[in-house]
N, C-alpha and C positions, 0 to 999 in steps of 0.2 A: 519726234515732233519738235518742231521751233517755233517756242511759246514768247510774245512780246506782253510782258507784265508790268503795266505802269502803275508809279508808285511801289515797287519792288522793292525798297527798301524801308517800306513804311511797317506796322507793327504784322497786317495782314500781309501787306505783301511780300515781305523778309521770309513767312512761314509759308507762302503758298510757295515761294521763290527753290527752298529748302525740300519742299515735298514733291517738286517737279526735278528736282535734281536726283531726287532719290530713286524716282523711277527712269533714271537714263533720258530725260527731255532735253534740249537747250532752252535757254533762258536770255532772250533780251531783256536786260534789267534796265528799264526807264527811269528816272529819277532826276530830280536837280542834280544831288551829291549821287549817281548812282557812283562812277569812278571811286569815290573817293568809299564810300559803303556798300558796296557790292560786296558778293564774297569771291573771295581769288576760288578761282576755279576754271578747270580748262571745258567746262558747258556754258560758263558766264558771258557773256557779252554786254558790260555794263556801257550805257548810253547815257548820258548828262543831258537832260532836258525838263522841261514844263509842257504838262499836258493843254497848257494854253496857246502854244508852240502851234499853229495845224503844222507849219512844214516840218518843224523836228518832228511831233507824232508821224508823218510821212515818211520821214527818212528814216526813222526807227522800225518801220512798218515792213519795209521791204524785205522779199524774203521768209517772213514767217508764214509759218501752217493756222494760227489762230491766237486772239489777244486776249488776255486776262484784264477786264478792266477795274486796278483796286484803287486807282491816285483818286484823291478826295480832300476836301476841308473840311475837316472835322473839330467845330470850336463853337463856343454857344455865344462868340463874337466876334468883331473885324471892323474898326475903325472905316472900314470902305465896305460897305455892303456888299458891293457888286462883286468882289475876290470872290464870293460863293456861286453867283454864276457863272463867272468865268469858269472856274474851275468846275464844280459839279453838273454845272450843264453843257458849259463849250466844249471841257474837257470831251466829254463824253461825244459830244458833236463829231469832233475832230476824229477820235476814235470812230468811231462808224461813216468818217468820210475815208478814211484810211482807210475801214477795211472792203469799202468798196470799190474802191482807186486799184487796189491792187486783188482784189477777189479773193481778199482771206476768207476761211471757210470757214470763221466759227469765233464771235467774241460770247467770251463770260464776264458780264459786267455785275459787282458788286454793289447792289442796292443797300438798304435798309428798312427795318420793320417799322421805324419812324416816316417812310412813306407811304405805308400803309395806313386804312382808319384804322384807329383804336377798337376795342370793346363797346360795342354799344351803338359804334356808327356806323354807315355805309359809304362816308367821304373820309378824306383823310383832312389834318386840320394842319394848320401852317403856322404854328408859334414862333418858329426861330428863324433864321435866315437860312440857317443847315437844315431845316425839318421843310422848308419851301422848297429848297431846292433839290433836295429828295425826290421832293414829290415832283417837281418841273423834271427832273432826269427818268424819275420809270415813266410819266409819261413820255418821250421823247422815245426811249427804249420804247416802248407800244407803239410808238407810231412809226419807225422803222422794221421792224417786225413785221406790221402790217403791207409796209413797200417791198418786205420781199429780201431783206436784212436779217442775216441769222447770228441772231441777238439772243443769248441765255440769261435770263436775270436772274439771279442770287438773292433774297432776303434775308441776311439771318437775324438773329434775336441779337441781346447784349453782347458783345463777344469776348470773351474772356479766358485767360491763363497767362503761363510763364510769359515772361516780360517785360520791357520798360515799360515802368506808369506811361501813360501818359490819354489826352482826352481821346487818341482811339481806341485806348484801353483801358474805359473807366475803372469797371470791376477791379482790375491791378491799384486803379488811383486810389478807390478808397478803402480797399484791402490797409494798404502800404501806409493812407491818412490816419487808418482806427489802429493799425498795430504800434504806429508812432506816435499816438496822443493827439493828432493835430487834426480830426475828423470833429466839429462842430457840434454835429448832429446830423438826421437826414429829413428828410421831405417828405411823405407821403410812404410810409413806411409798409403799410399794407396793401400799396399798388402792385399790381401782378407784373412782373418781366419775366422774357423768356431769358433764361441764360444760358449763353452756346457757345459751347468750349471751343478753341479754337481751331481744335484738334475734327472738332468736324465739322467746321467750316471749311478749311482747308481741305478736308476728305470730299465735301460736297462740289466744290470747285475743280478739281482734280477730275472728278468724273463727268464732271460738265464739262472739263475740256476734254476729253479723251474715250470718252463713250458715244455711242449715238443717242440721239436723243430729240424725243417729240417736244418734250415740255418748253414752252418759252415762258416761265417765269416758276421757280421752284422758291421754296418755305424752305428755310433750315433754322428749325426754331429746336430748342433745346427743353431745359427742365422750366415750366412754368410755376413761378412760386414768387410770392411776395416779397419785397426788398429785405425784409428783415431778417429773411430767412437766412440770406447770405452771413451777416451777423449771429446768428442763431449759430449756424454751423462752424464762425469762428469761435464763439465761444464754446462749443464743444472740441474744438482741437487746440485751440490756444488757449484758453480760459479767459477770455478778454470780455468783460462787458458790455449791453447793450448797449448801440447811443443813442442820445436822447433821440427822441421824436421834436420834429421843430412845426408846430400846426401850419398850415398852407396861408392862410391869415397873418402868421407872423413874418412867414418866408418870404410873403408876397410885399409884405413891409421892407423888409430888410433888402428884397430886388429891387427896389424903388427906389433904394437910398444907395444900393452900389453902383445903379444904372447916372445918379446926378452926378456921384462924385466921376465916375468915368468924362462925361459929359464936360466936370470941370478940369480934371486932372489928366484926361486921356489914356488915363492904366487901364487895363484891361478889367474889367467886373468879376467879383469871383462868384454872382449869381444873377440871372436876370429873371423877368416876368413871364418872358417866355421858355423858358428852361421850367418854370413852377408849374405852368400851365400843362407840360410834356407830363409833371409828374403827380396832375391831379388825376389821371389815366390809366386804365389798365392795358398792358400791351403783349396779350397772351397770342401765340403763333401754334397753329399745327398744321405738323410737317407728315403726317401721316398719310396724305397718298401721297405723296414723293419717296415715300423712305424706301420702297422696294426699288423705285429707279435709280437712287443714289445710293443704296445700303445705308442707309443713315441712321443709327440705334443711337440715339443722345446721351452724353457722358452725362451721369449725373451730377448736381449742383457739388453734394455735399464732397463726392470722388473728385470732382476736376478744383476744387477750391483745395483741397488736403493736395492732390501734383501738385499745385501752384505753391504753395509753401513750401513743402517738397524740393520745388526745383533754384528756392533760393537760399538753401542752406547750405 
């Protein structure tokens, strides 16, 4: 199979990229820098572009058997708001104008469990620009689906393991922030996330491109368990301290006051009002009737946090 994976050199899609090549696939690697970050390989076909692109999404299109769709903005800010629709929903646009252009037979597009409602509701709620446009992309996905567009959407939980920090890999961020001293505190410490190793994320995708399959929108939620837990189990492998707890009342103070200075200074905030609001919520996922369609057994928190340290020594 000839898989077009946009965003292929991003934290997911370097590993989805990785795990199609394992199984004998080719790989159009989409990216700004794909050329320059791709991996040399004779299945690679690294392509340089922006999912905002429709004609490069087009021209990268041609040819393939089915699109992974992982390119995304993922940041809890952007001086230009609208960089989050472009991207999470044009992006995505362009992607299923592609693959209609050409009668590709199958995208797996990468949502998120921040599109979905939370614990408690029946809507989903729109704090951030990234958590709107979540939600504007699976709807978009459901309404092509419905025209007749064969669209697989993906949810998973937090997603996490070996890897560069960075904001699509929080878990690694604040791993990396508490083991170096430079973790503050957290938010809402007994808010439920699902944590889902990356390892079956990637495995869930995998068979969403390459199996048959009814389902048009699958759950890949992992170990469901409170934030603290995560800390909890470093300080059983690393003997590292809890941190503090920072109450939602202070946090929400202290969003207010990074959100002016950004305002006056233009740096980016290192917390907003609507990132506090994500985390006054519980965000439990079960993936249990999917698991027999995907094989999906969830690595657990404590196993897949012990690989990640593991994998940087």
């Amino acid at each position: 199979m000839k898989v077009l994976i946009t965003g292929g050199t991003g934290y997911l899609g370097g590993a989805l990229v990785g795990a199609l090549l394992a199984g004998g696939h080719r790989c159009v690697v989409f990216a700004r820098t794909a050329s320059a970050n791709a991996p040399r390989h004779e299945l690679v076909e690294p392509v340089d572009g922006d999912v905002r692109d429709r004609d490069a999404v087009h021209r990268a299109a041609v040819g393939v058997d089915a699109i992974c769709h992982a390119a995304a903005l993922v940041s809890i800010w952007r001086a230009r708001a609208a960089d989050f629709d472009e991207v999470n929903v044009g992006g995505l646009q362009n992607v299923i104008d592609a693959c209609r252009a050409h009668g590709i037979a199958r995208i797996v597009y990468t949502s998120s469990f921040l599109a979905l409602p939370p614990a408690g509701r029946t809507t989903p709620i729109t704090a951030n620009d990234y958590q709107r446009t979540k939600v504007a992309g699976l709807a978009l996905a459901r309404g092509a689906v419905a025209e007749g567009t064969p669209v697989i959407t993906l949810a998973p939980g937090v997603i996490y393991g070996p890897g560069r920090p960075s904001e699509g890999n929080l878990v690694g961020r604040l791993v990396h922030d508490h083991l170096a001293g430079r973790l503050p505190g957290i938010v809402g410490a007994d808010r439920i996330w699902s944590f889902t190793h990356v390892e079956d994320v990637v495995r869930a995708h995998v068979a969403a491109l390459t199996t048959a399959r009814d389902e048009a929108e699958i759950i890949v939620g992992g170990e469901n368990a409170p934030q603290v837990r995560l800390f909890e189990y470093l300080r059983e492998l690393r003997g590292t301290p809890l941190p503090r707890r920072i109450p939602f009342r202070t946090a929400w103070v202290l969003a207010a006051l990074e959100e002016t200075r950004t305002r006056m200074s233009g740096r980016p905030p290192l917390l907003t009002r609507g990132t506090i609001e994500i985390f006054r919520h519980d965000w439990p996922l079960d993936s249990g009737p999917t698991e027999s369609g995907v094989s999906h057994r969830p690595i657990a928190l404590r196993e897949g946090l012990r690989r990640l340290l593991e994998s940087e020594k």
